[in-house]
Backbone bond lengths (Angstrom), bond angles and torsions (degrees), N, CA, C in turn:
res aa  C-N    CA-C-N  psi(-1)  N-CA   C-N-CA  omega(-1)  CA-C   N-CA-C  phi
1 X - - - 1.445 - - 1.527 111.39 -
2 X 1.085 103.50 -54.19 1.601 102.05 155.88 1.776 143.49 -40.56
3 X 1.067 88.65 -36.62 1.308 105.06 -175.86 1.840 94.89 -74.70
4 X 1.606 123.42 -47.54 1.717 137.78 -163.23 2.029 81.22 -63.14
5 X 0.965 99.68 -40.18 1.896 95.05 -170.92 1.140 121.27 -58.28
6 X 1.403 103.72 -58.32 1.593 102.04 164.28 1.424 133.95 -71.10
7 X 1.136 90.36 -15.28 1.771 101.49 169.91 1.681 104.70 -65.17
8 X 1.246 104.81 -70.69 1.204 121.02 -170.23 1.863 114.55 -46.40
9 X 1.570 105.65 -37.86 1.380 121.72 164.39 1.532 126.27 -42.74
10 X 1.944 101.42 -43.71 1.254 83.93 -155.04 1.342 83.59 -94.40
11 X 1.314 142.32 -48.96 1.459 126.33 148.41 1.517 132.59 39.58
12 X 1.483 85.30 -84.92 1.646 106.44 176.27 1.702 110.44 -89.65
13 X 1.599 121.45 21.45 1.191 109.59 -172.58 1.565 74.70 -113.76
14 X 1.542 109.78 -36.29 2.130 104.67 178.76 1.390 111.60 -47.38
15 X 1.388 109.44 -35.16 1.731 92.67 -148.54 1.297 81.51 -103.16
16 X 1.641 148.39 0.15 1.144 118.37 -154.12 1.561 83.59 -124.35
17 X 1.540 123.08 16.26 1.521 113.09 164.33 1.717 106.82 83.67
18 X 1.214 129.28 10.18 1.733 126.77 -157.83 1.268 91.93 -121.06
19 X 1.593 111.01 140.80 0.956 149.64 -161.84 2.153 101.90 -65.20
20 X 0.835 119.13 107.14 1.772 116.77 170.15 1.643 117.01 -36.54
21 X 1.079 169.16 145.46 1.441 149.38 158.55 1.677 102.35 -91.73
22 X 1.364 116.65 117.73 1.409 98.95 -179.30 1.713 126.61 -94.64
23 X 2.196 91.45 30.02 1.230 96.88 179.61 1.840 100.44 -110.30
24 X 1.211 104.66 -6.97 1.729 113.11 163.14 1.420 127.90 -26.71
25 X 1.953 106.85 -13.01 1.124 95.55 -167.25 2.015 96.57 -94.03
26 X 1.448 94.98 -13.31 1.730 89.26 -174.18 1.410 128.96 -62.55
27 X 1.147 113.70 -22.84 1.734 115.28 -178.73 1.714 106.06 -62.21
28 X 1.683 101.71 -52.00 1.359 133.11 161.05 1.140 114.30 -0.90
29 X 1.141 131.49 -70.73 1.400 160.07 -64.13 1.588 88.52 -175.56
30 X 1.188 116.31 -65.52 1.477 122.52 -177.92 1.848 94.75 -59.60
31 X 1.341 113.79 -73.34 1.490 105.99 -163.58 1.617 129.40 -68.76
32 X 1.862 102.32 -6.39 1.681 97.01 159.75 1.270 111.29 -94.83
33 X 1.780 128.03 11.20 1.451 107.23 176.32 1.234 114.54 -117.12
34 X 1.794 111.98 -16.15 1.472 115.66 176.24 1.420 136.12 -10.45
35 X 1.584 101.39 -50.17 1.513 97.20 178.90 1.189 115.60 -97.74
36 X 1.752 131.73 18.98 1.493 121.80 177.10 1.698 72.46 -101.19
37 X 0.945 120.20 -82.60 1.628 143.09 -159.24 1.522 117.56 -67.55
38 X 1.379 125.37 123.17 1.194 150.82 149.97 1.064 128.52 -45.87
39 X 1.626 135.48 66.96 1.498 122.68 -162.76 1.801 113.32 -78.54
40 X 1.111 110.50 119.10 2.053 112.62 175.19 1.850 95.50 -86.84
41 X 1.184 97.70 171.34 1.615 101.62 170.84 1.493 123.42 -58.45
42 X 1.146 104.71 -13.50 2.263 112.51 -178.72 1.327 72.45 -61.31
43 X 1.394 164.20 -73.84 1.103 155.03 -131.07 1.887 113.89 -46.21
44 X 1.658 101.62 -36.00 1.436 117.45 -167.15 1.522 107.04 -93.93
45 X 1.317 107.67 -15.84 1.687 120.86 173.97 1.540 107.56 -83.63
46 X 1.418 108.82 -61.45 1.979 113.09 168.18 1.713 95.72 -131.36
47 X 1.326 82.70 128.23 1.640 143.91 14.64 1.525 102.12 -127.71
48 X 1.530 136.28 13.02 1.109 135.43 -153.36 2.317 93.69 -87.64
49 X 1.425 100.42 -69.60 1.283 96.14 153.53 1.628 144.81 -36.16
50 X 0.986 100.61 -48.02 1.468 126.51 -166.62 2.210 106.13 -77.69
51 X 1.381 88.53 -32.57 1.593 81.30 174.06 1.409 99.82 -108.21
52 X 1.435 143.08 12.45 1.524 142.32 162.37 1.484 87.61 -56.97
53 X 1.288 104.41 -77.54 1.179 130.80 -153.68 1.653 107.99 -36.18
54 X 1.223 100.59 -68.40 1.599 109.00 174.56 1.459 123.18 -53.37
55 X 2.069 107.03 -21.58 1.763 99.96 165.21 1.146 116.87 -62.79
56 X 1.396 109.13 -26.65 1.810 114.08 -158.08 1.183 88.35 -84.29
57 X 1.465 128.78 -73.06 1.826 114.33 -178.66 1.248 134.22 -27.61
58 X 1.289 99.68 -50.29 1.678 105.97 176.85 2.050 117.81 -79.31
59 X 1.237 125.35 -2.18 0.953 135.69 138.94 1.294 135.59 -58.94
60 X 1.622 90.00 -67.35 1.858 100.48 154.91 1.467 107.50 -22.53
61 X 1.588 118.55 -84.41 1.122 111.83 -156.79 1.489 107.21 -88.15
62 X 1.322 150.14 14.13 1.132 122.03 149.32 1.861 117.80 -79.85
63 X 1.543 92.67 3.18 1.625 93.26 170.59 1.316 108.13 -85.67
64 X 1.216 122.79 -22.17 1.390 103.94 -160.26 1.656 100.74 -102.33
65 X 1.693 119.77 -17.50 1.539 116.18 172.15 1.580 83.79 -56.78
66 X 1.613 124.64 -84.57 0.873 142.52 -136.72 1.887 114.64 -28.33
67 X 1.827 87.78 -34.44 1.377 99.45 -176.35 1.533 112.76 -86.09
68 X 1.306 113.11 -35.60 1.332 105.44 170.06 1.614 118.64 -72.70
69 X 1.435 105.74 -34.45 1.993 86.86 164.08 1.549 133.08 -46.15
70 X 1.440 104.87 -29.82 1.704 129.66 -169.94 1.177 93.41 -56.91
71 X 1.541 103.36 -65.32 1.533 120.07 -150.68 2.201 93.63 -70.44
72 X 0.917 98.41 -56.56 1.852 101.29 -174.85 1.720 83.01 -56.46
73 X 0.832 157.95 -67.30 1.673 151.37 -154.96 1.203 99.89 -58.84
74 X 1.296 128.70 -50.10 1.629 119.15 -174.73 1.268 125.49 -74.84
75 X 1.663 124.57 -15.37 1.396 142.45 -167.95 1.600 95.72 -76.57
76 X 1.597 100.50 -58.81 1.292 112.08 -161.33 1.371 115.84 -90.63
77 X 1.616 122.18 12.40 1.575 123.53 175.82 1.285 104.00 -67.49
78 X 1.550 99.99 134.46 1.777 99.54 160.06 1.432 100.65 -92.88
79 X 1.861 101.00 148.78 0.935 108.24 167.51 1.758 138.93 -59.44
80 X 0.837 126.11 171.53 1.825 117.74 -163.72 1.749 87.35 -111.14
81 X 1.969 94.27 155.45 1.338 101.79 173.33 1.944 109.34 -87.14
């Protein structure tokens, strides 16, 4: 049943244009291991924290190449005949 949910999720995240979360897998993760595993708060530091962190950085900087490619692309266009 689990498995039809997420199926069905990402599905309706294709056709409806919305972004995947590629931290979707942590709740996951929490409710098939609950009863072997004991989660303490390090849980919210790694990896729940710990890969936020690194989306936002690595966003960060593909914003800021992204902007400096623009800007170096437009300096150096030759003009068209």
């Amino acid at each position: 049943m689990i498995a039809f949910a997420v199926g069905l999720a990402i599905v309706l995240m294709q056709l409806l244009g919305c972004m995947h979360p590629p931290a979707g897998a942590n709740p996951l993760l929490i409710l098939l291991s609950t009863s072997s595993v004991h989660y303490d708060w390090d849980f919210l530091i790694f990896p729940v924290l710990t890969g936020a962190v690194i989306l936002v950085v690595i966003a960060q900087l593909m914003h800021v190449l992204q902007q400096r490619f623009e800007k170096y692309g437009e300096k150096n266009a030759s003009p068209s005949l």
